[in-house]
C-alpha positions in Angstrom: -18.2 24.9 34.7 -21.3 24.9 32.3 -21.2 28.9 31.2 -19.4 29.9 28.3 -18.8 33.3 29.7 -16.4 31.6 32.7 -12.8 31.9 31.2 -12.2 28.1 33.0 -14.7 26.9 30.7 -13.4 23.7 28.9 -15.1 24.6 25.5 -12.7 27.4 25.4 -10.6 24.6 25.0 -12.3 23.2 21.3 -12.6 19.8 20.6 -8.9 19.6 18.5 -7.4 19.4 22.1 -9.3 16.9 23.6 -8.5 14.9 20.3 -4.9 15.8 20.7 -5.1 13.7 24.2 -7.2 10.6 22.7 -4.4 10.6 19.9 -1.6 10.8 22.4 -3.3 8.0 24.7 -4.8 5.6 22.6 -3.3 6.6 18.8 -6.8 7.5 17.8 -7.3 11.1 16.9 -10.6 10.9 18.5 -12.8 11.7 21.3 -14.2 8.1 20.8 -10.9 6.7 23.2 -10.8 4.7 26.5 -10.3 7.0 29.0 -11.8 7.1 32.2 -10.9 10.4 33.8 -8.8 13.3 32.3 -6.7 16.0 34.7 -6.7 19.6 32.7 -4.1 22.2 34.3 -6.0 25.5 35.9 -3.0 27.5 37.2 -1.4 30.3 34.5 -3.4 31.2 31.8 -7.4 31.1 31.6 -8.8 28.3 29.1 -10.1 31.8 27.0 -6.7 33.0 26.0 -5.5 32.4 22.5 -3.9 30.3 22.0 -3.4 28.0 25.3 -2.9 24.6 25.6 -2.4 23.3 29.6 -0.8 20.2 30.8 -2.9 17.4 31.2 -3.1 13.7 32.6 -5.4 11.0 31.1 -6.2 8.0 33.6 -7.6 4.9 30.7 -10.1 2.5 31.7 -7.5 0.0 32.2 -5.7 1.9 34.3 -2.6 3.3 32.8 -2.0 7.1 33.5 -0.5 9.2 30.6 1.3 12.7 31.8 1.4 15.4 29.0 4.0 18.4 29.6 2.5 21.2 27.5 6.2 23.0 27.5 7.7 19.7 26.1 4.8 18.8 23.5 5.2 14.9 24.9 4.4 12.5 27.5 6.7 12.9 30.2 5.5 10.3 32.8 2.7 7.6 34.1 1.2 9.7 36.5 -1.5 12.4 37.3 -0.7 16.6 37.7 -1.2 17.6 41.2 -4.9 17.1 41.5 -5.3 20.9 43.2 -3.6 22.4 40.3 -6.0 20.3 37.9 -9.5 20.4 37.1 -10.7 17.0 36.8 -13.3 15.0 34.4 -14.9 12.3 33.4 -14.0 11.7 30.1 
C-alpha cells in the first residue's frame, strides 16, 4: 500500500481526513491524537475517486473504539467495521 499509482492507496485519502478522525476521537483537529490503530472501509469506491470519504473505526491507546458511519456524518457506535471489509493501521 506504498504506490501512489494503487487506487487503495491511503494518500488518495489527504491528510484533512485523517484530521477529520483525530477531531472526531480526541476533539483535536490533528494527526497529533491518541490512537493506536485506525480501521479504513475498502469495499465501494476506490480511495482515488473524488470525492470519497469511507467508514472508519479508531481503536485509542486507552482502549475505547470510536465507529464513524460515513452516510450519517457521526459516530454511530464503540466498535470496529468488519475487519475483512477494512484496511487496518497503525496510527
Amino acid at each position: 500500500m506504498n504506490n501512489i499509482n494503487n487506487p487503495w492507496d491511503i494518500r488518495h485519502l489527504g491528510e484533512e481526513y485523517f484530521k477529520k478522525i483525530g477531531y472526531a476521537t480526541a476533539n483535536n483537529y490533528s494527526l497529533d491524537v491518541p490512537i493506536k490503530l485506525v480501521f479504513v472501509g475498502k469495499t465501494g469506491e476506490t480511495y482515488n475517486t473524488p470525492n470519497v470519504y469511507p467508514n472508519w473505526s479508531a481503536e485509542m491507546i486507552d482502549g475505547r473504539i470510536f465507529k464513524f458511519n460515513s452516510t450519517k456524518k457521526k459516530v454511530v457506535v464503540k466498535d470496529h467495521w468488519t475487519s475483512k471489509n477494512c484496511f487496518i493501521f497503525k496510527w
